[in-house]
C-alpha positions in Angstrom: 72.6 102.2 81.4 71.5 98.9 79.6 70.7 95.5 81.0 72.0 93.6 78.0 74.5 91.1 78.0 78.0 92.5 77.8 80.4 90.4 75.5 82.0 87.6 76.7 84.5 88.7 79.7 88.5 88.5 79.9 89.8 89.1 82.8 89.9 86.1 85.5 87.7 88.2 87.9 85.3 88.5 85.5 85.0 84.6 83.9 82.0 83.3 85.7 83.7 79.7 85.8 86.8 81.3 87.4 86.3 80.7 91.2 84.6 77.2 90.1 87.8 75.9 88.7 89.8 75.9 91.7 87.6 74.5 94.2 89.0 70.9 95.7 86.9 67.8 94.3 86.0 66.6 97.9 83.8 69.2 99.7 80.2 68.5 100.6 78.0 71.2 101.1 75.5 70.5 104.1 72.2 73.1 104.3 69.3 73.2 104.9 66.6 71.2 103.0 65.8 72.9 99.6 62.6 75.3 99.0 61.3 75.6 95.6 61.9 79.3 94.2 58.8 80.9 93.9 57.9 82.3 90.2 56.3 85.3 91.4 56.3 87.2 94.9 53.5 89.3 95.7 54.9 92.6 96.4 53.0 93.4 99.6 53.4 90.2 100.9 55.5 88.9 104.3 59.2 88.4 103.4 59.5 85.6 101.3 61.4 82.1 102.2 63.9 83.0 99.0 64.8 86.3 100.7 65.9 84.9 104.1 69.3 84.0 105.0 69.6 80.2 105.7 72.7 79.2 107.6 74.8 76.1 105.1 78.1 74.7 105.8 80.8 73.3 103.7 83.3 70.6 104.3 86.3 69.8 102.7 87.8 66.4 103.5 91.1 67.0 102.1 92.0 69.7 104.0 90.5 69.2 106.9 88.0 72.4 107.1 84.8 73.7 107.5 83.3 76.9 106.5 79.7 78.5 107.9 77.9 81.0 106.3 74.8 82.3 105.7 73.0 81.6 102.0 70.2 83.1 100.0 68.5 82.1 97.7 66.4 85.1 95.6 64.7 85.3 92.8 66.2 82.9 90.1 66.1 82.8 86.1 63.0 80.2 86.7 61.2 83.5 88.1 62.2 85.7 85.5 59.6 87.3 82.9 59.8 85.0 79.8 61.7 87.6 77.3 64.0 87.5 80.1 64.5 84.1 80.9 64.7 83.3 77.3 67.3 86.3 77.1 69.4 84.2 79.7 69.2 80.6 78.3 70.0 81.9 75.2 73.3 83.6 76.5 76.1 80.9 77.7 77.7 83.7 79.7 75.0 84.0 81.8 74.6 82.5 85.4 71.8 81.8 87.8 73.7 82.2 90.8 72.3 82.8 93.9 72.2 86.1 95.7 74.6 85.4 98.1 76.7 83.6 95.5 76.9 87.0 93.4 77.8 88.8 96.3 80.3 86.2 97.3 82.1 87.0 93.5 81.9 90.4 93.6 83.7 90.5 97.5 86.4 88.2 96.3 87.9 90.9 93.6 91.3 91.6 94.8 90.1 95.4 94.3 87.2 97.5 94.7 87.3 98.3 90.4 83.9 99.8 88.9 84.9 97.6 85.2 85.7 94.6 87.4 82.4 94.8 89.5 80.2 95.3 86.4 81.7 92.5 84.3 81.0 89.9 87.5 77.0 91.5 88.0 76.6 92.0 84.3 77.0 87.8 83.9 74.4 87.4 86.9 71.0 86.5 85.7 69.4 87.4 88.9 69.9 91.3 87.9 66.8 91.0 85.4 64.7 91.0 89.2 64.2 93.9 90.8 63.7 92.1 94.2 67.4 91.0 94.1 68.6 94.2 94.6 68.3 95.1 98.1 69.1 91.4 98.8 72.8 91.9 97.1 73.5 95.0 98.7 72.6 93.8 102.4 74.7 90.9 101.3 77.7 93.3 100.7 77.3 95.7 103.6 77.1 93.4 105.9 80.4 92.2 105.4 81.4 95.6 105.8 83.7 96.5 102.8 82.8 100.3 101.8 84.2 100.5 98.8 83.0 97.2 97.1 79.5 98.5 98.3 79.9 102.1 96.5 80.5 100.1 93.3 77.7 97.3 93.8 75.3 100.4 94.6 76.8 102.6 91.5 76.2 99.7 89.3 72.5 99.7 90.7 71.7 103.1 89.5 72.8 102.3 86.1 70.3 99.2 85.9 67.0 100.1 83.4 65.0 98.2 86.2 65.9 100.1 89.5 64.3 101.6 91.3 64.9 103.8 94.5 64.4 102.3 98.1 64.2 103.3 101.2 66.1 99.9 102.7 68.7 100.1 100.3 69.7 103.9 100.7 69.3 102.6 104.8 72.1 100.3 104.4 73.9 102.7 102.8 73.7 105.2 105.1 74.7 102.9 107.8 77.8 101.5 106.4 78.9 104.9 105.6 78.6 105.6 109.3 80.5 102.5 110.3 83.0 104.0 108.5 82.8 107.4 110.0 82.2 108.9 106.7 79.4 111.5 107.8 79.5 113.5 105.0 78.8 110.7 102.2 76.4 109.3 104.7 74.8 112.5 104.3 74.8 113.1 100.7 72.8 110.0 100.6 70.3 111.6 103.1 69.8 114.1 101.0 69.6 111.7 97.6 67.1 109.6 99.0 64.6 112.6 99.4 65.3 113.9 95.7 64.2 109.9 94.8 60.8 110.4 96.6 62.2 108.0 99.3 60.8 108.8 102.4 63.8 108.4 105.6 61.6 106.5 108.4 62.8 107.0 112.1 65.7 103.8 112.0 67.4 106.1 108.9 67.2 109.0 110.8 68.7 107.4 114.0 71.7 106.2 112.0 72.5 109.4 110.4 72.2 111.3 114.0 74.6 108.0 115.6 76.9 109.1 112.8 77.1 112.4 113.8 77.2 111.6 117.3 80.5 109.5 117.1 82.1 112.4 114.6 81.3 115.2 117.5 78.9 117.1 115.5 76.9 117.8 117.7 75.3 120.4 116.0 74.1 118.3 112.9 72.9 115.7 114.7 70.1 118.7 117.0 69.2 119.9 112.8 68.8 116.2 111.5 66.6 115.7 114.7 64.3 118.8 114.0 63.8 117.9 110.0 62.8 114.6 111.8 60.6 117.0 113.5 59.5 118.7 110.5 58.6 115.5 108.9 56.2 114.1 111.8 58.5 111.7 112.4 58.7 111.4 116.4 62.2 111.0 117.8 62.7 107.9 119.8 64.4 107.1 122.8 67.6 106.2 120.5 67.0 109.3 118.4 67.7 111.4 121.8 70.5 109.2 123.6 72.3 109.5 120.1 72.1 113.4 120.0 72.9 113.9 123.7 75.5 111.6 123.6 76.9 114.0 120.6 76.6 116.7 122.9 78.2 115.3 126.0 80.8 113.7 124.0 82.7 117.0 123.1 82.3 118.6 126.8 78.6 120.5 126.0 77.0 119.3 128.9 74.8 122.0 129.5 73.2 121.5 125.8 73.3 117.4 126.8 70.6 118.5 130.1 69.1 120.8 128.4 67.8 117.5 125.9 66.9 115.5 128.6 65.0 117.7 130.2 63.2 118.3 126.5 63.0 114.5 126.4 61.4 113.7 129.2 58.7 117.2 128.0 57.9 115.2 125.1 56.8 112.4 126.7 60.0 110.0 126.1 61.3 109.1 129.2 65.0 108.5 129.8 66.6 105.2 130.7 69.4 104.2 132.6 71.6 104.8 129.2 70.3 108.1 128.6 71.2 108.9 132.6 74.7 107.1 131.9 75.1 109.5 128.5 74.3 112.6 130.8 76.9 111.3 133.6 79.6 111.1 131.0 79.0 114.6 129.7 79.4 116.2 133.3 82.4 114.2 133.8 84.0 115.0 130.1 82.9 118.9 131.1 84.8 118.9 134.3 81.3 119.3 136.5 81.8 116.6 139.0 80.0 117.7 141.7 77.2 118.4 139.1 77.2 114.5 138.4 77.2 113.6 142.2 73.8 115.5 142.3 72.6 113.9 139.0 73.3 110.7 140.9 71.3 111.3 143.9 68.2 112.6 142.1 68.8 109.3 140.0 68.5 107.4 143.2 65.3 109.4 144.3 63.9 108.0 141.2 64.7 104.7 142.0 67.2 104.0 139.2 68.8 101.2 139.7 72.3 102.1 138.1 75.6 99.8 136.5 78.9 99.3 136.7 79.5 102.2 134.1 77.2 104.5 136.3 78.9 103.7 139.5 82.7 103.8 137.7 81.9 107.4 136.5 80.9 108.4 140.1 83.9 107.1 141.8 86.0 108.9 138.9 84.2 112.3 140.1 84.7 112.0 143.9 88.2 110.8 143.0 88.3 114.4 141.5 87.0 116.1 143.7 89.0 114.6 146.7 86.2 112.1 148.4 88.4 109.0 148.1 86.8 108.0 151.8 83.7 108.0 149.8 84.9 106.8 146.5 86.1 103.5 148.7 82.7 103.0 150.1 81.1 103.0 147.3 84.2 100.2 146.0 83.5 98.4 148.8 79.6 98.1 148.1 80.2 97.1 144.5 82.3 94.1 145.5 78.9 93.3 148.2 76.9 93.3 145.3 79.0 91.2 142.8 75.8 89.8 141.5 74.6 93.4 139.8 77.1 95.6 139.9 80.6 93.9 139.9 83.7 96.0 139.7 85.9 96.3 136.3 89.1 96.8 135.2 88.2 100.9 134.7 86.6 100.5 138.5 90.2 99.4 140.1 91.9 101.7 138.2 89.9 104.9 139.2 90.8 103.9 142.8 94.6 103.1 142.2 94.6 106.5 140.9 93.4 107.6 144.4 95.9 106.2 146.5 98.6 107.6 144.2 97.5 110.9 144.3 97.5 110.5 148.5 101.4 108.5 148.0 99.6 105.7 149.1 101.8 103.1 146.9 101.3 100.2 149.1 97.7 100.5 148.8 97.7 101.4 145.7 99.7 97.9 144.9 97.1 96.1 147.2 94.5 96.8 145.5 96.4 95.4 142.1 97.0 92.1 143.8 93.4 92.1 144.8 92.6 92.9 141.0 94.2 89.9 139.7 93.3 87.3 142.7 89.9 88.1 141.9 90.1 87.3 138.2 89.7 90.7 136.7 92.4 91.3 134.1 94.7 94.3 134.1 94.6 96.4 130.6 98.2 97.7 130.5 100.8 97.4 132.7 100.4 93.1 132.9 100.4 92.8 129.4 103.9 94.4 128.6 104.9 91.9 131.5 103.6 89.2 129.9 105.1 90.4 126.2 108.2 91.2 127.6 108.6 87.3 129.3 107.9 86.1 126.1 110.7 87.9 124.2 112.8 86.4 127.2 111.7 82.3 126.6 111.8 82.7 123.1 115.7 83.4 123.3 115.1 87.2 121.8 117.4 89.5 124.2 115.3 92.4 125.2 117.1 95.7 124.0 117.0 98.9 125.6 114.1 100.0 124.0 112.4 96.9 125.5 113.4 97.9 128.9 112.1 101.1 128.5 108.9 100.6 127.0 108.0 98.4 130.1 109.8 100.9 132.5 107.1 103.4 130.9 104.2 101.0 131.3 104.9 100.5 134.8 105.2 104.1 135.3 102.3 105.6 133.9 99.7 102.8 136.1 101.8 104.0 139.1 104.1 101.1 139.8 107.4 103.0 140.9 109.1 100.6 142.8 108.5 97.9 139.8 109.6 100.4 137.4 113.2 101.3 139.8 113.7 97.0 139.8 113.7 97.5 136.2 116.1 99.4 136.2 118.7 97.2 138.3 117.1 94.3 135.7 118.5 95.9 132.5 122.4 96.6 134.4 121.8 92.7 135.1 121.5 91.8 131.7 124.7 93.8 130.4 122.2 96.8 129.5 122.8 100.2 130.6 120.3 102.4 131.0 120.3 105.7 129.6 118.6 109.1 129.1 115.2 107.7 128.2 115.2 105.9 131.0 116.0 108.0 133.7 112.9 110.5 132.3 110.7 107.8 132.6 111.3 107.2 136.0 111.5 110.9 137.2 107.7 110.7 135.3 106.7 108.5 137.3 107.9 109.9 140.5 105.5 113.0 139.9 102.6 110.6 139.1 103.4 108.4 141.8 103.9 111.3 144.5 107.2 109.8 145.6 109.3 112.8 146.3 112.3 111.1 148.1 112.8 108.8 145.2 113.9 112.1 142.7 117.0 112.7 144.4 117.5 109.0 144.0 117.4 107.8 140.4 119.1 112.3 139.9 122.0 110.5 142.1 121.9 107.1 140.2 121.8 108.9 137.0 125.0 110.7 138.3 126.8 107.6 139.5 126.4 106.2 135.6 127.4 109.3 133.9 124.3 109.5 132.1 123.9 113.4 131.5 120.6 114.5 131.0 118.5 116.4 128.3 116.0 118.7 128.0 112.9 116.4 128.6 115.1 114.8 131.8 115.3 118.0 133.4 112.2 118.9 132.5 110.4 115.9 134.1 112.4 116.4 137.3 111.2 119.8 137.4 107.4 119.2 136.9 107.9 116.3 139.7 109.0 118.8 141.8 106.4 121.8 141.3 103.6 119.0 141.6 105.0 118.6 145.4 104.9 122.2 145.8 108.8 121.8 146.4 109.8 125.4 144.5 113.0 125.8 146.1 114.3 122.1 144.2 112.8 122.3 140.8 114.6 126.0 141.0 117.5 124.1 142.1 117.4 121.8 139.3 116.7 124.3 136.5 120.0 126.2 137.7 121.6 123.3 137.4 120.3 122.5 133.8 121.8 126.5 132.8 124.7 125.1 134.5 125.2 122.1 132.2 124.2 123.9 129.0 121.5 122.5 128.4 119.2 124.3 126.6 115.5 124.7 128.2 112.8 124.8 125.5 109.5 126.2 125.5 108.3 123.2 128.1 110.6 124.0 130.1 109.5 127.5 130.6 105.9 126.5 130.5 106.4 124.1 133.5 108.3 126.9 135.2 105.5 129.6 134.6 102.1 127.1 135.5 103.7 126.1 138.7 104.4 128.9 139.8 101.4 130.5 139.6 99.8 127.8 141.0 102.2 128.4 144.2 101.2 132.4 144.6 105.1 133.2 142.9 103.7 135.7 140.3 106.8 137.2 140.4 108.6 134.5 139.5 106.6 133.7 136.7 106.8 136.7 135.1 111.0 136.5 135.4 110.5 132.8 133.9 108.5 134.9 131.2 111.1 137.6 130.4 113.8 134.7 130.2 111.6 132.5 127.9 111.9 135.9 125.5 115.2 136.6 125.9 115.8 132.8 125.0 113.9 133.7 121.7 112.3 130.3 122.5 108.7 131.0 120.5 107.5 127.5 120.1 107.5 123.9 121.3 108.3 122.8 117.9 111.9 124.3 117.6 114.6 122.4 118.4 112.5 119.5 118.3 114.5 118.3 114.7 117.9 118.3 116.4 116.4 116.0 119.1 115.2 114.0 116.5 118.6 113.7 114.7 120.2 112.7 118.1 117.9 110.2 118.7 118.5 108.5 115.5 122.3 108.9 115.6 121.3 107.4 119.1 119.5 104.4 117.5 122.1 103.6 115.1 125.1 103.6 117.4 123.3 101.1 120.0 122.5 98.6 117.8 118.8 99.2 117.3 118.5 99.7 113.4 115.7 101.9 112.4 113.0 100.3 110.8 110.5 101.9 108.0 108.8 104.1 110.4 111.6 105.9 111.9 113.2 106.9 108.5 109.4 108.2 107.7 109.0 110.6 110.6 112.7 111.4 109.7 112.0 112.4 106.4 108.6 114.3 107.9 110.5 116.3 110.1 112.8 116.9 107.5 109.2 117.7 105.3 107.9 120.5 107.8 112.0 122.1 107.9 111.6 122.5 104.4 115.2 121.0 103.8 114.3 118.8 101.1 118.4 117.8 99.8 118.5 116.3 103.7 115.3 114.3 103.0 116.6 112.8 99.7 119.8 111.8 101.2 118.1 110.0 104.1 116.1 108.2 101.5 118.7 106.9 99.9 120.3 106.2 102.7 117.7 103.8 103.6 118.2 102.3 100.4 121.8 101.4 100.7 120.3 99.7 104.1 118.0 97.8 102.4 114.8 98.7 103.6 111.8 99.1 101.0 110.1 102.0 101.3 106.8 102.4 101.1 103.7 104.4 99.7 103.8 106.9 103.0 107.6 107.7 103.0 107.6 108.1 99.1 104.7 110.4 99.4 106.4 112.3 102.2 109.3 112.8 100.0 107.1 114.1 97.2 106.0 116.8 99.6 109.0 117.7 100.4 110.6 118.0 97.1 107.2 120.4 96.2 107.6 122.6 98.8 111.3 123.0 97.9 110.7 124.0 94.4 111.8 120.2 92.8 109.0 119.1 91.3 111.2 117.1 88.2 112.6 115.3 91.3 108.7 114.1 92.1 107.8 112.5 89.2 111.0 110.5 88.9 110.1 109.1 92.4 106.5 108.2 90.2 108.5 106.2 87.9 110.7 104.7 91.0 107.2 103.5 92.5 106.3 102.0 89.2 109.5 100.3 89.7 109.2 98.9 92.6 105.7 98.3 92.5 104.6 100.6 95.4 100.7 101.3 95.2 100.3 105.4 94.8 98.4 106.8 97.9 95.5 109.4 97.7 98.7 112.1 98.9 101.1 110.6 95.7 98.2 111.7 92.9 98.2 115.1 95.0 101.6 115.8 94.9 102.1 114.6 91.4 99.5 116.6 90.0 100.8 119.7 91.7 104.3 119.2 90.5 102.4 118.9 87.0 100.8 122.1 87.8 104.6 123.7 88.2 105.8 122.3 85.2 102.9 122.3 82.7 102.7 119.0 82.2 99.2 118.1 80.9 100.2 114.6 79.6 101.5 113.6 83.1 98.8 115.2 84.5 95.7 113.6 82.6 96.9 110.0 83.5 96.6 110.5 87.2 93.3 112.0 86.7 92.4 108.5 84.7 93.4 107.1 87.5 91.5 108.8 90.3 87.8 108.7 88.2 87.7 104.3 89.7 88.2 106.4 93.4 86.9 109.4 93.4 83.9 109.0 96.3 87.1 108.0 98.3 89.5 111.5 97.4 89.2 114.1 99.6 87.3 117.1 98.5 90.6 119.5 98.4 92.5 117.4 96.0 89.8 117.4 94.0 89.3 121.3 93.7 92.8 121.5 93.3 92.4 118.8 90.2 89.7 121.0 89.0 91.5 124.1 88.9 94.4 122.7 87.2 92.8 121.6 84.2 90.9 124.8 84.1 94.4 127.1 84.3 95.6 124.4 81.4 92.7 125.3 79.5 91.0 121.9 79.3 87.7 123.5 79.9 86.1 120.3 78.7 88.1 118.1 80.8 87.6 120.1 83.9 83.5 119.8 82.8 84.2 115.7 81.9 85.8 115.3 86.0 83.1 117.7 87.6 79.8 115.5 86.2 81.7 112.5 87.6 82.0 114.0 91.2 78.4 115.1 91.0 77.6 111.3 89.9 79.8 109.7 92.1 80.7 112.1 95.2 77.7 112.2 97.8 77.6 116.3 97.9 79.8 119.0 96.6 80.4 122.2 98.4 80.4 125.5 97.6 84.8 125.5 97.3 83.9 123.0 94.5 81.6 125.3 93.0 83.7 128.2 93.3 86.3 126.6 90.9 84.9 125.6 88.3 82.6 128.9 88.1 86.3 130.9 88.4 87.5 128.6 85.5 84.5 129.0 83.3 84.6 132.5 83.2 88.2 132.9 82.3 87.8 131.3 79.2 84.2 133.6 78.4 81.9 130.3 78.9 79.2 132.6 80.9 76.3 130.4 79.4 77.5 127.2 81.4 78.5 129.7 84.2 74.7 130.3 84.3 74.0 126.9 83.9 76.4 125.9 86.8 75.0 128.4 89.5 71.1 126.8 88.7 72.7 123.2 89.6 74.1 124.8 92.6 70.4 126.1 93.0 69.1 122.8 92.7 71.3 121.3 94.8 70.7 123.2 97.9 73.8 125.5 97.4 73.3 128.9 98.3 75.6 130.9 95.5 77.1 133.9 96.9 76.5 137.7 96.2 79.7 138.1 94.0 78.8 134.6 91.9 76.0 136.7 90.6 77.8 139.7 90.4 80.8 138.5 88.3 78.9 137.1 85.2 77.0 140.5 84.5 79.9 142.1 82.4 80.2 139.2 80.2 76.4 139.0 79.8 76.1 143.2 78.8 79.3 142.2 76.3 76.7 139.7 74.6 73.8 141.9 75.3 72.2 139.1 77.0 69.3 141.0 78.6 67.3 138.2 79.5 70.0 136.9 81.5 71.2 140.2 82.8 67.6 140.8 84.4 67.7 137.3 85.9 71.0 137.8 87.6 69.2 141.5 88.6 66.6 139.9 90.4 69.0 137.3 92.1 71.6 140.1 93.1 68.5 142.2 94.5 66.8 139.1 96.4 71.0 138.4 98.0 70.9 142.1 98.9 67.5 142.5 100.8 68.7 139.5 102.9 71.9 140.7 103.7 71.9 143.0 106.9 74.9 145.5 105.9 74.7 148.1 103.4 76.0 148.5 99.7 
């Protein structure tokens, strides 16, 4: 909590000389012409010259570089308050570095440590000056690392001369949403206010565009009616932010139902918010519903975009108006100049000519893509990859071959993906299983119903027998012709082969059907799915995934790290642990490191098959071998602790998580919580829960839950009491049995007082609740 000079730092990170040492004795630093630092600022004045961020460059001759950046300056030690400054000169630990200097130390620590980031700020002179402060941390945010921010802003706090801003929890709030972390984001919200800091409207828009991109939209409609509340009026943003959350998870009638409030209020809408409402009607399926929103937009003279006029052609492509969806092409290539055509543009109308068959025209209007210089997204690129493997003398494998016979596929170029195929036989590679699916895919997509008996007879000719997910692509091909009598045809002749259908299968079977008027059919499709005992897509699914790598291995294409992890995951969800361990080993003997993801995957597996011993000997083998633990490692060491009792084991991970914990998920937490609480480290479990209050930006009512469960096992129904008014406090609504459980330890103690408090709470619950007791 003190400002005072900490004793001379250790560590490298910390040394203020550290980074000075290894710079190169030629580099010339060229900036701007230097302003005189100011001794005092008046506080209500403009924003000072030593707060702006002047660009500077740096040369270094030797090496042949150049580096730009951005400085600034702040307040200095020649600013400071005299027992201050004197404080500094006195001190030969102590540096007057610039703000951006300090920032540029603290973002070059290898990690995000709280003791690391102290001992850099706690040698900066500049932290005697309030003013500095929200300098530093817009210094750090906007480089963007989170976690180097949550420790700049932590040590802050601590600081006797801080005080609570409204820009500094602003830029807090919106790095948090940069990094889709609502809830912290939120937690801050809600700190700010208890500080007396007062969110203006560009804090309230971030938090609502935070929401928006997680899909709540129902957060972002509350956060905008507390803006409300506070006679803060919403803005234009305010409203495209909460109707884009809206329109974003298909709610389009909620997304309308804002505009229409919008323009009530007196905040008309713009050509985003029309584009925002366009998107909702197509992500909720209404297209002719956005048609009509695009007419009244042209009665209202709005002159629309490229991402308007994209969204339209999507919906008339939908609804079967490719004559019209053309048109309106053809007018967007009249009118390069405002609205030219994009990648997404050509793409919607490829897809129109494949759903018609129209493969000639659909490759037309590719060539007419590239001649007219706009890029292709996927299917070029995997050409282009796939070349270079080729010049750079790296033989393409089958998997090569079949990741571009896929690409092709999927944007609709059949006959590309069938020269493929004649490609790989030229190169000495034979295609197999995987390929032949691919291509009975694509003939579905591509509405080529001639070419299935083809590559069915060419997979014949090559003795390639097909699988479950061959057959099953032929048979979807089929049914999306309306051709019932083949895909019939073909699934006899899958029994035939014994080949197993799965639950696909039968679920391609059933949907076409009905959608042909055979509700007969379906229903025998039905009774065999039953008789099959086939319950789930998931079965069967870990043999497949044996094959495959059996597969792998025997054509030359040695699994990498990620295979043997989703290996050893399948493995995981099976439960067969022993199978698992050998695998892992296995890749051992093949000399492949593993890494954090597959040893935490292992640890789960071993706790769900009752080996927790097993787990914390693959802890030591990580130590080993120098593998970082993960958030999932501490989780599954601590539960295998839980198992075996092991408090020692146990109370070093938690150590370890206390530099982290804004970044733990709330679950492991809780279940950190309770363990020390079953262990009977009631202290401890106190210790860990004032540091999640401290350093976590809200906990929830499970979090709550465990420690008040905890606390009353051991008879601590004072801090039970104590615990329920922070939950008070905090905006946590304790529930009717909270109140109810601590009453029979209170009568033990004859704790009257108490008793009629927890009367009065239980009666106030009661009242509110609508069902009888």
């Amino acid at each position: 909590m003190s400002s005072a000079a900490p004793p001379p730092p250790r560590s490298p990170a910390a040394t203020p000389d550290a980074a000075a040492s290894a710079s190169p004795a030629r580099t010339r630093v060229v900036r701007a012409p230097p302003r005189p630092r100011p001794r005092r600022a008046h506080p209500g004045a403009t924003p000072p010259e030593w707060a702006e961020r002047r660009p500077a460059v740096s040369v270094d001759y030797d090496r042949g570089r150049r580096e730009a950046r951005a400085e600034v300056e702040g307040v200095g030690a020649a600013a400071l308050p005299a027992r201050h400054r004197l404080r500094v000169e006195g001190s030969r630990w102590q540096r007057d570095w610039k703000v951006s200097e300090a920032a540029a130390r603290v973002l070059a620590l290898p990690r995000a440590e709280a003791g690391a980031v102290d001992a850099v700020l706690n040698c900066w002179a500049g932290r005697f000056a309030r003013r500095n402060f929200p300098l530093l941390i817009r210094e750090i945010t906007i480089s963007g690392n989170l976690q180097h921010a949550v420790h700049v802003f932590r040590w802050m706090k601590n600081q006797d001369n801080y005080c609570a801003r409204n820009d500094i929890y602003g830029m807090m709030i919106r790095l948090y949403a940069r990094h889709n972390q609502v809830d912290q984001a939120r937690g801050l919200f809600f700190e700010m206010q208890e500080w007396r800091c007062k969110p203006d409207a560009d804090i309230y828009n971030s938090l609502i565009h935070a929401h928006s991109r997680a899909g709540q939209w129902r957060w972002a409609i509350n956060i905008m009616e507390d803006m409300l509340r506070a006679a803060i009026p919403p803005t234009r943003t305010t409203y495209n932010n909460v109707i884009n959350a809206c329109g974003a998870t298909g709610n389009w009638k909620k997304a309308l139902e804002l505009c229409k409030k919008m323009t009530e209020n007196g905040v008309g809408p713009d050509l985003v918010t029309h584009n925002i409402v366009l998107s909702a009607l197509k992500n909720g399926a209404q297209y002719s519903k956005a048609i009509s929103y695009f007419e009244i937009m042209k009665g209202a003279n709005v002159i629309p975009d490229t991402f308007t006029l994209n969204i339209i052609i999507h919906c008339l492509v939908k609804i079967g108006q490719c004559g019209e969806a053309n048109e309106l092409f053809n007018s967007m290539r009249e009118r390069r100049t405002k609205c030219p055509p994009d990648v997404v543009t050509y793409t919607s109308i490829m897809h129109s000519y494949c759903v018609y068959g129209q493969v000639e025209n659909c490759k037309a209007i590719f060539d007419l893509m590239v001649a007219e210089g706009v890029k292709p997204n996927i299917p070029e690129k995997a050409r282009e990859v796939f070349n270079k493997m080729k010049k750079n003398s790296c033989k393409p494998n089958k998997v090569s071959y079949n990741a571009l016979i896929d690409a092709y596929g999927s944007a609709g170029m059949l006959k590309d993906a069938v020269g493929l195929l004649h490609e790989m036989e030229k190169d000495g590679i034979q295609p197999d299983v995987v390929s032949i699916s691919t291509l009975l895919a694509a003939c579905g997509r591509c509405r080529q119903i001639t070419r299935i008996e083809t590559i069915l007879e060419a997979a014949r000719s090559r003795g390639i027998d097909l699988n479950t997910v061959a057959y099953n692509s032929g048979i979807k091909s089929y049914l999306s012709f309306g051709d019932y009598e083949k895909a019939l045809e073909l699934y006899t002749t899958m029994r035939e082969s014994n080949v197993k259908p799965d639950a696909v299968t039968y679920n391609i079977l059933i949907s076409g059907s009905s959608k042909l008027g055979k509700y007969t059919e379906s229903l025998r499709f039905f009774e065999d799915m039953v008789e099959s005992k086939v319950s789930s897509t998931k079965e069967g699914k870990l043999s497949e995934a044996e094959s495959t790598f059996s597969s792998m291995k025997k054509s030359g294409c040695f699994p990498d790290v990620l295979t043997y992890t989703t290996l050893i995951q399948a493995y995981n969800a099976d439960g067969g642990w022993k199978r698992a361990w050998d695998l892992f080993k296995e890749m051992e003997v093949n000399g492949i490191p593993p890494d954090a993801i597959i040893c935490s995957s292992l640890m789960e597996a071993f706790n769900k098959g009752g080996e927790p011993e097993r787990v914390l000997q693959l802890m030591e083998f990580m130590k080993k071998k120098s593998i970082p633990l993960n958030q999932k490692s501490y989780f599954e060491i601590i539960a295998s602790c839980t198992m075996m009792r092991d408090w020692k084991t146990a109370s070093e991970m938690i150590e370890y998580l206390d530099s982290s914990l804004s970044s733990i998920s709330v679950g492991t937490l809780n279940h950190v919580l309770n363990f020390l609480g079953k262990c009977g480290k009631t202290e401890n479990m106190m210790k860990l829960f004032y540091k999640m209050m401290t350093s976590c930006s809200t906990v929830g009512l499970s979090t709550y839950a465990v420690v008040l469960r905890n606390l009353l096992v051991v008879g601590k129904w004072r801090k039970y009491i104590e615990v329920l008014q922070w939950m008070e406090d905090a905006g946590v609504h304790p529930t009717l049995y909270m109140y109810q459980n601590v009453l029979p330890y209170i009568w033990r103690e004859n704790g009257m007082d108490f008793a009629a408090t927890m009367q009065e709470k239980i009666s106030s619950l009661r009242d509110k609740q609508t069902w009888p007791y």
